[in-house]
N, C-alpha and C positions, 0 to 999 in steps of 0.2 A: 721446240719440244720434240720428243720422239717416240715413234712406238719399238717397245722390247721384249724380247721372247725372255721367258723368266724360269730361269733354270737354278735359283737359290733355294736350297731347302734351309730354314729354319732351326738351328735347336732349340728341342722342349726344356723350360723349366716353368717355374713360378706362374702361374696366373695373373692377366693383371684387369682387377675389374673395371668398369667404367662408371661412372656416376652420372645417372640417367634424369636427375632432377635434384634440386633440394629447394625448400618453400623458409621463407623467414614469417615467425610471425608477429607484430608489436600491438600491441592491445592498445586500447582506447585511451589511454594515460600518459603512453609513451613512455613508459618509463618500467619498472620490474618486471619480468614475465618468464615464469622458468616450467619447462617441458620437464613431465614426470612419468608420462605411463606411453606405450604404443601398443597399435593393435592393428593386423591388416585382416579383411575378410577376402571371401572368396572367388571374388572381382576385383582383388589389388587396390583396394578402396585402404588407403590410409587414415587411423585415427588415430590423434595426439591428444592427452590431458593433461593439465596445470593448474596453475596459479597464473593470474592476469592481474596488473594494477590497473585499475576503472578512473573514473573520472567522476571525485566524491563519494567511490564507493568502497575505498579501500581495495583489496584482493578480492577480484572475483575467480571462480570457478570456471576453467574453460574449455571448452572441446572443440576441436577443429576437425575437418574431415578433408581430405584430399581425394581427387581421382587416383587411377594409374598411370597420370605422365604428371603428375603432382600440381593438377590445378585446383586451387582451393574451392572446393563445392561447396559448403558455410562454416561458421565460426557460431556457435553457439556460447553463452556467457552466464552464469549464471548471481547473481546478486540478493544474498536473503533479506530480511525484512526488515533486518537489523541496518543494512548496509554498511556494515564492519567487514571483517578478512573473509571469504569465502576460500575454499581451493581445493581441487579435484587433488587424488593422491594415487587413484587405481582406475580402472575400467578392463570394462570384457565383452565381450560379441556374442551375439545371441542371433537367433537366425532372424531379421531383417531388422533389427534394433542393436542398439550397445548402452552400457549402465555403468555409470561413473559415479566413483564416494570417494567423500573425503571428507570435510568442517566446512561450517557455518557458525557464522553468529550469532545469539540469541540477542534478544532486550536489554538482558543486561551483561551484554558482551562475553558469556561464557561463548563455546564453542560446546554446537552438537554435531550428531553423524547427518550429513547430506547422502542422499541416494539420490538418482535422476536416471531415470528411462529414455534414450530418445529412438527415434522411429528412423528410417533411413534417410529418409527427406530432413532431420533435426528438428522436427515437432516432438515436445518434449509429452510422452506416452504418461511417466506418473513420478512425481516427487515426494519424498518422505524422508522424512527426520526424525530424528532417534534423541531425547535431552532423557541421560540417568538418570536413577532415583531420586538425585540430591541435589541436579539441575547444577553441578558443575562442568568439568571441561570433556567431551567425550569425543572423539574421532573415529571415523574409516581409514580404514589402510588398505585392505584387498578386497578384489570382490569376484566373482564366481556365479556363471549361470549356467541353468542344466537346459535338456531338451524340448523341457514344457515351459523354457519361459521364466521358472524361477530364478531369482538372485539369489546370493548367498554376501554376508558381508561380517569380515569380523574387524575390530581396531579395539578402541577402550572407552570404558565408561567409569564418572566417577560414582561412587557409595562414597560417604557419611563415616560407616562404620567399618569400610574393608578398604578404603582408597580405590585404589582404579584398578577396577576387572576388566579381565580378558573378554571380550563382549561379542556373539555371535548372534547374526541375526538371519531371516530367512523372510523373503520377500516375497506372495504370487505375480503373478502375470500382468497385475494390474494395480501391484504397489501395498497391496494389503500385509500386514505384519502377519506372516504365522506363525513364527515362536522366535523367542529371547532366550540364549543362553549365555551364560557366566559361568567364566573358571574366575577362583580365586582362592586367594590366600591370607597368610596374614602382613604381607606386606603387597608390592606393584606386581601387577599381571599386567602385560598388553599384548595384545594381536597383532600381529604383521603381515600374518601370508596366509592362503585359505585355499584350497583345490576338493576338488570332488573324485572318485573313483565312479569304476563305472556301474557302480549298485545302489550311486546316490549317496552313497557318506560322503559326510564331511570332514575334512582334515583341516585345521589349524596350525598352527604354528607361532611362539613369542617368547618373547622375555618373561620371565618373575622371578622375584626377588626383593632384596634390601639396595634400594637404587642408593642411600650414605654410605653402606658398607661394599657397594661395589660386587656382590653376592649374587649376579644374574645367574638362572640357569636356561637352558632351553625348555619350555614345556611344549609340548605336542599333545592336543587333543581330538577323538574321532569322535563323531557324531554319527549318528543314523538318520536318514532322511526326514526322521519325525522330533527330531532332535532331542534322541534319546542316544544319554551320553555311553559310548560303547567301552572306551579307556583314555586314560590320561596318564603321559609319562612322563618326569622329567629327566635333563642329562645334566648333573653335574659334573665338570672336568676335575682332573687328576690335582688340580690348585686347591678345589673349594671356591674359587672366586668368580672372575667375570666372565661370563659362556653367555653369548648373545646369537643367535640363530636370525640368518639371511638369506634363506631360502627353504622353499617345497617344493614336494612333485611328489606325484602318486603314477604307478605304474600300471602295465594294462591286468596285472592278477593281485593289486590292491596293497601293495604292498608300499610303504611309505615313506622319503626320503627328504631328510633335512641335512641344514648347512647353515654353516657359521664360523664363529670367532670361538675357541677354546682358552683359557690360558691355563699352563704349563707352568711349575716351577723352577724348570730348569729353562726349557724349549719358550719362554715368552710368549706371546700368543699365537697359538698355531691355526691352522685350517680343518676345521672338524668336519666330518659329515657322518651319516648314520641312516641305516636301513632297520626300521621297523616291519616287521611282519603284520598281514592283515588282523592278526588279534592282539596287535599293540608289545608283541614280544622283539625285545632288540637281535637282530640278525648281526650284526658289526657294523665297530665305529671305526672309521680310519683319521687318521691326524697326517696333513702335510708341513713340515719344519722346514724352511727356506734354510740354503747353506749358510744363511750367515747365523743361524739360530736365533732371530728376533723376532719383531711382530709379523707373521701372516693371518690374514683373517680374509673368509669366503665374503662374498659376498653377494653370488647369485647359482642357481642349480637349473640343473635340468638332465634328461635322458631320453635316448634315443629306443626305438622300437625294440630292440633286445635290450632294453632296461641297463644297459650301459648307462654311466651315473658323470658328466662333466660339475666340474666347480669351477669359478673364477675370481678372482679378488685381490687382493697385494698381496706383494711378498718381498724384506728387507731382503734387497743384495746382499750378496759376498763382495764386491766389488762397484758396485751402482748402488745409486738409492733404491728408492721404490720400485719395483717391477710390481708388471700384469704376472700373473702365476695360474697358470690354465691346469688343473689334473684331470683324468679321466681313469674312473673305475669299473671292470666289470662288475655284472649284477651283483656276483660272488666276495665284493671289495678285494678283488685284486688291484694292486695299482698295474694299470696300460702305458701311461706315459705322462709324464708332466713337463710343462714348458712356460718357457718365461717368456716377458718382451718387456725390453729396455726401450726408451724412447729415444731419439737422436741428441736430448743434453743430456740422458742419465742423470734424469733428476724425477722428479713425484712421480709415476705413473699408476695409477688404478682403476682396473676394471669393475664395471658397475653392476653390468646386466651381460647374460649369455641366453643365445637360441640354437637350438640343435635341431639340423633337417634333416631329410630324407640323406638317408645313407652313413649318419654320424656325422655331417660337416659341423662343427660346431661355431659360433662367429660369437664373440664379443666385444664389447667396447667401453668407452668409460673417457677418462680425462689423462692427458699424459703433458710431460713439459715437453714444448717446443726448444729448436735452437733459435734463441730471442723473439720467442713467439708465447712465454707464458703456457698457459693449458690448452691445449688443441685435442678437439675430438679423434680421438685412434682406433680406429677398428679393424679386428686381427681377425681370419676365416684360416682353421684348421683343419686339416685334411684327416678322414677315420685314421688314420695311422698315427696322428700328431704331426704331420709336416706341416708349416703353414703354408699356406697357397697365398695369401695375399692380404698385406698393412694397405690403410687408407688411413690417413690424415685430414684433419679439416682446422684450418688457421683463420679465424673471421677475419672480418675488415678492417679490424684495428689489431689483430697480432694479441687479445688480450685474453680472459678465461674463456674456453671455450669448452663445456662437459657435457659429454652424453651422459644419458642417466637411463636409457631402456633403449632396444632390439627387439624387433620384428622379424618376421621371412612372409612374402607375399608366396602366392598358390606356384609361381616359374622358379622360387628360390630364391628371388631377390631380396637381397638385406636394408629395412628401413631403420633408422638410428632418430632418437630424438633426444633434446635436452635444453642446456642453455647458450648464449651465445651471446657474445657483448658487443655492442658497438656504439661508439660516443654518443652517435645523435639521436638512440633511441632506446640506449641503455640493453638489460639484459631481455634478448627476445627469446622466444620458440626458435628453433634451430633444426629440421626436420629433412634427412639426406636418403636417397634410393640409390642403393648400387646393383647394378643390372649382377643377375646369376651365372651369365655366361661371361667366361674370361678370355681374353686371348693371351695363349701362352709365348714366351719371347725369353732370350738367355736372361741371366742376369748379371748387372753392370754394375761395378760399384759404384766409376762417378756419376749415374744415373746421367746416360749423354741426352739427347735431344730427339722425343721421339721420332722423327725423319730420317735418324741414323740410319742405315741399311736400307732403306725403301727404295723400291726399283719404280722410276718414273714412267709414267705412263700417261699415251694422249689418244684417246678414239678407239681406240681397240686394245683387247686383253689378251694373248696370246699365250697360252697352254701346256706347255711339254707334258712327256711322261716323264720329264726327269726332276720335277719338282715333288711327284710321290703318286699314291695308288690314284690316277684320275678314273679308276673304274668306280670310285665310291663315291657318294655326295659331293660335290664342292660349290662351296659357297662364298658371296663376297660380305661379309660383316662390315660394319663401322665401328666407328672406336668406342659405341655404348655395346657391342656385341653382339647388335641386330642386325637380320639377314637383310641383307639389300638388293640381291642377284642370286639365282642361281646359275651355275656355272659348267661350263662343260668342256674338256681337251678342245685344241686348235683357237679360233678365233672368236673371242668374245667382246662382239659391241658395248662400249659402257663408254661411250659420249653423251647417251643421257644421264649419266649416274654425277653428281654435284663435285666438283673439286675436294681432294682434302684426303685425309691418312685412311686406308682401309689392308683390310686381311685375307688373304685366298685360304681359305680352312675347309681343312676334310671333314665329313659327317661326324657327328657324335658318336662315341662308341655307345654300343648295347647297354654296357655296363652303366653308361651317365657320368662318366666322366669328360673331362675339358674336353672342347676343340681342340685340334690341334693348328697353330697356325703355319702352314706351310708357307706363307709367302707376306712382306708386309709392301703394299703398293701404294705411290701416291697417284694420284689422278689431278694433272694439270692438264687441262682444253687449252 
């Protein structure tokens, strides 16, 4: 071996993250198990919710919690009285608890709304169920907690005489019902997505319509914290036919913002989204038409601290199948930029869920086809401008479906993904992945060589120039999760205690919060 003064400067592109844990999880049955909601708090405490197959008990409801280096702290299960299908569908965090809904089984096998409180430790604080008027099939789908501890929960409940309303409910602190409300119509109403502003309304979001004739519209309903109904709007598109809504978000001056599937009579199904005003008046709808003119449909929203508006979801190629189709609008619906991503077979790709951090990064992900790998988890992180910064792939153990279905960002930026994941001997598990927020940047290769390419070997000492870049700033030694392992300084730097293997000499973070830059990529062989 030898020691080497290292005089390579790097060039900047792409970022490339590093995947700092990922947890499997296979429930008691070994057998069906599919990740649906994510949530991180304010200690990088990961929590994932599902659907679990039990053992004689059908689908239970499940919540798992991970630390921040992704060691599983409990698994919570949930099994109702019935012991038929249970299964979590949403959760939310609440300051030192989180509250997860979704369906349970009755006696005689309908399904009602489950709610469940649990405490940090996963003692379960307070459960309550929700069975309609008419004690047929009723579900949770989102849920929502404010400051004092309240839940908010809407999905659908059956009537007798209306079929299935749009069903909002409001929870205290310790599970007590405060009020019930229903939109409805003369045909299906249901709930899907529910967020709060910061005055305490409630905003909603679903389907209704004629589910034979294909006739969905978006409705959007606000509440007041006493759940007193403030406005209800619907959007019909330009068809008359099917407008199905797949996202909300309320902004810091209350202002309301949904997303979906449109259809078009000429344009097929497009990309809808819309800005509501705090008193339920429409501000503008923008529609995105993929070049080939067929189906795009949103699927997930979100907005960044200037109410900048991201959407995610498919969008038919001009030339590929399926793509991801990322848009971004100012407050104003201007379009910023819209961007695709084709997977390496150009074939299905769709994104499920999107998270927007500090500064407009935006990350999504969802399920994309491999080359001979079937669905592999894909997750894309855009740069405020639209540049991507960085794909991550996840191909399970048998190469077979593999779909995120929800994204997180922990308190450092780090992006957690959860969903499902197949593997022979234990069928579909929990599938839960952290990618560290700090990147190290490196050119880009097409045929993706071997990351040792370029690395300047190194044994017992790290030697310095000024000619690898500004050594008056920070320098630090990273490993390949992005974590600092050394700090560093010109001339000669001991790192014979520092463990074998690929690391990075990178200059300080800029002010601004963007990437390291990595000036140097080292291996370290004793």
């Amino acid at each position: 071996m030898r020691t080497s003064v290292l005089v390579i400067t790097i060039a900047l592109a792409a970022a490339l993250p590093a995947q700092t844990w990922q947890a499997r999880y296979n429930g008691l049955g070994n057998d069906d198990d599919a990740g649906r909601a994510i949530a991180v708090d304010g200690s990088g405490n990961t929590y994932v919710a599902g659907a679990s197959w039990g053992t004689g008990t059908s689908y239970d409801a499940a919540l798992i919690k991970y630390g921040p280096a992704g060691e599983s702290l409990w698994a919570r299960r949930y099994d109702g009285a019935a012991h038929g299908p249970d299964e979590a569908r949403a959760l939310a965090l609440g300051d030192g608890f989180v509250v997860v809904t979704g369906g349970t089984s009755d006696a005689n096998l309908f399904t009602d709304i489950v709610t469940i409180a649990y405490d940090a430790g996963g003692d379960p604080i307070w459960t309550a169920t929700y069975d309609g008027p008419s004690g047929g099939n009723d579900m949770g789908y989102a849920v929502a907690v404010d400051a004092a501890g309240n839940a908010y929960v809407t999905g659908y409940a059956h009537d007798d005489s209306t079929g299935w309303d749009m069903v909002t409910l409001k929870y205290g602190p310790t599970g007590n019902r405060l009020w019930e409300r229903r939109y409805r119509t003369d045909y299906e109403d249901f709930g899907s997505y529910i967020a709060l502003d910061n005055s305490g309304n409630v905003c909603v979001v679903g389907s209704s319509g004629n589910p034979y004739l294909l006739t969905w519209d978006f409705a959007t309903v606000k509440y007041d914290n006493n759940g007193y109904e403030q406005w209800a709007v619907r959007f019909n598109g330009p068809a008359g036919e099917d407008d199905e809504p797949h996202g909300l978000a309320v902004d810091l001056a209350g202002n309301v913002y949904v997303a979906g599937g449109s259809l078009d009579s000429t344009s097929n199904l497009d990309f809808t989204t819309i800005k509501y005003t705090p008193a339920g008046e429409t501000a503008w709808v923008r529609r995105y038409n993929g070049a080939a003119n067929g189906p795009d449909e949103a699927f997930a929203l979100g907005i960044d601290g200037a109410a900048n508006v991201y959407v995610t979801g498919y969008s038919q190629g001009a030339s590929s199948d399926i793509d991801y189709a990322t848009v971004k609008y100012d407050t104003d619906g201007n379009e910023l930029w819209a961007k695709r991503y084709d997977g390496p077979a150009s074939g299905f790709d769709e994104a499920r869920a999107i998270a927007v951090g500090a500064g407009g990064y935006a990350t999504v992900t969802g399920s994309s086809a491999g080359s001979g790998t079937r669905a592999d988890y894909a997750t894309v992180r855009y740069r405020p401008d639209g540049t991507e910064d960085w794909v991550e792939r996840y191909d399970g153990p048998d190469s077979d479906f593999d779909e995120a279905a929800s994204v997180g960002l922990d308190p450092t930026g780090g992006v957690c993904v959860t969903g499902t994941s197949w593997a022979t001997s234990t069928g579909n598990d929990f599938l839960t992945i952290r990618y560290a927020a700090v990147g190290i940047e490196e050119p880009p290769h097409a045929s993706r060589p071997s990351p040792l390419a370029g690395a300047t070997i190194v044994s017992g000492v790290l030697n310095l120039t000024s000619a690898i870049g500004n050594l008056a700033s920070d320098i630090s030694l990273l490993d390949a999760s992005g974590r600092t392992v050394r700090r560093l300084a010109a001339g000669s730097n001991d790192v014979s205690g520092v463990a074998p293997g690929l690391y990075f000499v990178c200059s300080q973070r800029s002010a601004a919060g963007g990437e390291r830059s990595a000036l140097l990529k080292v291996l370290i062989a004793h």
